[in-house]
C-alpha positions as CSV (number, residue, x, y, z in Angstrom):
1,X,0.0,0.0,0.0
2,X,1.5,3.5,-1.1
3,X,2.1,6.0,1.8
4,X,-0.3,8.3,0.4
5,X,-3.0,6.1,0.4
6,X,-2.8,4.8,3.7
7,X,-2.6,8.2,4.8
8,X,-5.7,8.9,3.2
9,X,-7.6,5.8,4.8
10,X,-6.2,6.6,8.2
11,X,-7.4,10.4,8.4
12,X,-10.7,9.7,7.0
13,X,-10.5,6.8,9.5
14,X,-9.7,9.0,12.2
15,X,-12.5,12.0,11.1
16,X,-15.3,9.3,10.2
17,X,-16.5,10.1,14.0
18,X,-16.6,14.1,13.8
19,X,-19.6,13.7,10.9
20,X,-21.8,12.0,13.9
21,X,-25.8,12.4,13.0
22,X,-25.7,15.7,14.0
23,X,-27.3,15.7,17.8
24,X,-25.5,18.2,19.8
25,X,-25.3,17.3,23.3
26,X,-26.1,13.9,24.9
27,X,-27.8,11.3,23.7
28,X,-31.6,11.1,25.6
29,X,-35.0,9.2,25.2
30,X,-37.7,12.3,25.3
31,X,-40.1,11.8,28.5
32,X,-43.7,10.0,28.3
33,X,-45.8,13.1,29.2
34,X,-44.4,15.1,25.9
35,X,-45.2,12.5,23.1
36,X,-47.4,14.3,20.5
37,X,-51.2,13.2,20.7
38,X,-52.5,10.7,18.3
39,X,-54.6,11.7,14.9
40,X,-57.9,11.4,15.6
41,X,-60.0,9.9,12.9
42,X,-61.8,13.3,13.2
43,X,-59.3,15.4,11.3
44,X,-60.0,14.2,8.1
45,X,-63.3,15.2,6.7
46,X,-65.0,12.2,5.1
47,X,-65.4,11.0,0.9
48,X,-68.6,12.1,-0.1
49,X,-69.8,9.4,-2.9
């Protein structure tokens, strides 16, 4: 393997963890009381035939 490539592998290597998934902060689940409602069947008027 040439020296510049393994160069190469090893930075990207080495970088590969900066790109993350883009959360800032800690990892956390959200709390029960602040999941979003459920759809009621309501908000959608009906077909008319």
């Amino acid at each position: 393997m040439s020296r510049r490539l393994a160069t190469l592998m090893l930075s990207m290597l080495l970088l590969a963890p900066l790109a993350g998934c883009g959360q800032k902060g800690p990892l956390y689940l959200p709390d029960e009381s602040e999941q979003a409602p459920a759809a009621s069947d309501d908000s959608q008027p009906a077909a008319q035939d």
